[in-house]
C-alpha positions as CSV (number, residue, x, y, z in Angstrom):
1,X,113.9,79.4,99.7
2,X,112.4,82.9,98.5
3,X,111.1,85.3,101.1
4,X,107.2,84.8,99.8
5,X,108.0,80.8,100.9
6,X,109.1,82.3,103.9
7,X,106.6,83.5,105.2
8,X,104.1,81.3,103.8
9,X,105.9,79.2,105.8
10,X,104.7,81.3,109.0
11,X,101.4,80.7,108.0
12,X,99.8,77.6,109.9
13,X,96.7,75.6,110.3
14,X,96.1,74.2,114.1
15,X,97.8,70.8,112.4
16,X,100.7,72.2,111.3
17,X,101.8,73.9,114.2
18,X,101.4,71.3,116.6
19,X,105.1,70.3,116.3
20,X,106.4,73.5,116.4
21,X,104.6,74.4,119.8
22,X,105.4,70.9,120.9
23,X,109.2,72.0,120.3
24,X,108.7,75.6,122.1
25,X,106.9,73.9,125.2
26,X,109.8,71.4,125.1
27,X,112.7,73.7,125.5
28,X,110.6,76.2,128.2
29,X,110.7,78.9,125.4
30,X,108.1,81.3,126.4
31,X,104.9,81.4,124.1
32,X,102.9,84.6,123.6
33,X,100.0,84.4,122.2
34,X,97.0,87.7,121.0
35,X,94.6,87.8,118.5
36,X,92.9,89.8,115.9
37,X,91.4,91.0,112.8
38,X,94.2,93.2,111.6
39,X,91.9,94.6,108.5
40,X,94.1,97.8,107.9
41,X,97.7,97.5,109.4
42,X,98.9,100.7,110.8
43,X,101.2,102.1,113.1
44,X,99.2,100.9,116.7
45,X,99.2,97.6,115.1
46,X,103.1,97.2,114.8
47,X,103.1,98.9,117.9
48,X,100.9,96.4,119.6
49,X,102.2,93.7,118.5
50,X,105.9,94.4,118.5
51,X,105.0,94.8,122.7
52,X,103.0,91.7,123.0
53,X,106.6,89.8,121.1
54,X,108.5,91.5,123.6
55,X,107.0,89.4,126.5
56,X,108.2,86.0,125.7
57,X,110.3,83.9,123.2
58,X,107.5,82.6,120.7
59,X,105.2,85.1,119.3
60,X,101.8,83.3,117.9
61,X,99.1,85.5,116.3
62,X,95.2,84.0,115.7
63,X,93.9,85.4,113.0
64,X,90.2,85.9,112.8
65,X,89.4,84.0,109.4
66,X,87.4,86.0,106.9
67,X,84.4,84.1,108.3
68,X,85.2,84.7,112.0
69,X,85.4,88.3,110.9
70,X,81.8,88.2,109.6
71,X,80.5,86.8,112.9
72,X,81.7,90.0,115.1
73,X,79.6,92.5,112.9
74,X,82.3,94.6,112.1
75,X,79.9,96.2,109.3
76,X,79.0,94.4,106.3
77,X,82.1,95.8,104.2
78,X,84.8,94.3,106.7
79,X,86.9,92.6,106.4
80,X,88.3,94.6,103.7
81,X,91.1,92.7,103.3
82,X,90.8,88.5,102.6
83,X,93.0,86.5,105.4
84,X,95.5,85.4,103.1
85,X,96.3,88.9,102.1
86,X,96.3,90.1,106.1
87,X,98.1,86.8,107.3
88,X,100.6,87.3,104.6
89,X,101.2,90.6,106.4
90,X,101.2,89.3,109.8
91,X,103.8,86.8,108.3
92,X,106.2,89.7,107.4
93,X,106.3,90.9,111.0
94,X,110.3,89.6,112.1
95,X,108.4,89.5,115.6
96,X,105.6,87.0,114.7
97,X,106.9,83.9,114.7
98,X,103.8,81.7,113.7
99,X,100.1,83.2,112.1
100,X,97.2,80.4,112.9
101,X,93.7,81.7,111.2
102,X,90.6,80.7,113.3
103,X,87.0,80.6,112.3
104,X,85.0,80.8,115.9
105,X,83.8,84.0,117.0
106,X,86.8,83.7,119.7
107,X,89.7,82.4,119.8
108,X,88.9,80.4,122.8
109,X,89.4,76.9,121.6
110,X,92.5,77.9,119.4
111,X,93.8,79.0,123.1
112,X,93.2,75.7,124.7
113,X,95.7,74.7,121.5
114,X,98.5,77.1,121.8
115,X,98.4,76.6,125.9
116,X,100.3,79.8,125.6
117,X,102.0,81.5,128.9
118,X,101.4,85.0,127.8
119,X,97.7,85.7,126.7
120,X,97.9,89.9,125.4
121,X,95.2,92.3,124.4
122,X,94.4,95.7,124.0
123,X,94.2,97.9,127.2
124,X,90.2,98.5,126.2
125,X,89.9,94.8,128.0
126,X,90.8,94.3,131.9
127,X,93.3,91.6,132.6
128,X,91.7,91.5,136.2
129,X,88.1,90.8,134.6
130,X,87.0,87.5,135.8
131,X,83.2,87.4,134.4
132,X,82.9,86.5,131.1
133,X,80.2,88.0,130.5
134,X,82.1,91.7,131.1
135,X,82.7,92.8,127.7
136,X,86.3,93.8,129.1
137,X,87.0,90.1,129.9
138,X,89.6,88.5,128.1
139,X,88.7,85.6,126.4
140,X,90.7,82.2,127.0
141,X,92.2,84.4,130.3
142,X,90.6,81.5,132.4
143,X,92.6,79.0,130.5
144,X,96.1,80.8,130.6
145,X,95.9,81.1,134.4
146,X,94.9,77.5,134.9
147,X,97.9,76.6,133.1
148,X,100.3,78.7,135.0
149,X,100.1,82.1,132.5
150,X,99.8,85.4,132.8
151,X,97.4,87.9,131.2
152,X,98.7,91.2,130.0
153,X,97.4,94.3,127.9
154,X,99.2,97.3,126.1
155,X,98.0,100.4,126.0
156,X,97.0,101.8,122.3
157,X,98.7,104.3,120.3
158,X,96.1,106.8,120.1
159,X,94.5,108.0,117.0
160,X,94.8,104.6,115.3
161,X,92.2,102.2,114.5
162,X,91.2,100.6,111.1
163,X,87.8,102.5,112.0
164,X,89.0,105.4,111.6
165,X,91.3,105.1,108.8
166,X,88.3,103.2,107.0
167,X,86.3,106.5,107.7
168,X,88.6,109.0,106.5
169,X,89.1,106.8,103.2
170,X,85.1,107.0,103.2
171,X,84.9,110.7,104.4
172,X,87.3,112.0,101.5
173,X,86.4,113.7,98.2
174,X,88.8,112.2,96.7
């Protein structure tokens, strides 16, 4: 198989990963699980996410759809990159082990899916927060800790953001 099969093969509906999960749950292999747009890859996205592999054996990624993107009013330009181009990306992380686009605003009811025992964000969210309604609560944290999971967040590496690179790109007169 060629290495763009490969990591199509990375690349899964909510169907199609059902037996791999199944398998991972199965042999008590450690499932992470964090979420995100991932417009503009940079260096605190590898960062982010090679941390958030480290803390189990099987690292899944949701991936806001190009629709979901829309719904969080990220600006009317964004995302600026379609989700098959930035789950292809994802895909070519050795650390991710499985990409799962979602089209909700959250990735709540892909969470109730994955069951995951590591739920990961950013530091900007609280892994204490309890009220959803807190925009530093983490959303499917309920669910994770109901099932026995743990909530974690990494810090960011700072001065990276696809906000910023975005307006840079827009700044320059170039």
């Amino acid at each position: 198989m060629n290495t763009p099969d490969l990591l199509k093969n990375k690349i899964h509906t909510r169907e199609s990963i059902k037996h791999l999960l199944g398998r991972q749950h199965f042999f008590k292999r450690k499932i992470v699980f964090t979420n995100g747009c991932f417009d503009i890859l940079h260096l605190g996205h590898v960062d982010y996410l090679a941390k958030a592999s480290d803390f189990g054996d099987f690292f899944v990624l949701g991936l806001n759809s190009d629709a979901s993107v829309k719904m969080l009013n990220k600006g009317s330009n964004r995302p600026l990159q379609d989700e098959h181009s930035r789950a292809m990306l994802i895909a070519a992380m050795d650390f991710v082990d499985a990409v799962v686009l979602f089209d909700e605003a959250t990735p709540l009811e892909l969470i109730q899916f994955v069951k995951p025992d590591v739920l990961v964000k950013g530091a900007d969210y609280d892994a204490h927060e309890k009220d959803p309604k807190n925009k530093k609560y983490i959303v499917g944290s309920d669910v994770v800790r109901a099932n026995g999971g743990e909530v974690k967040t990494i810090e960011f590496v700072e001065g990276y953001s696809t906000s910023a690179i975005e307006k840079k790109i827009r700044d320059s007169k170039i």
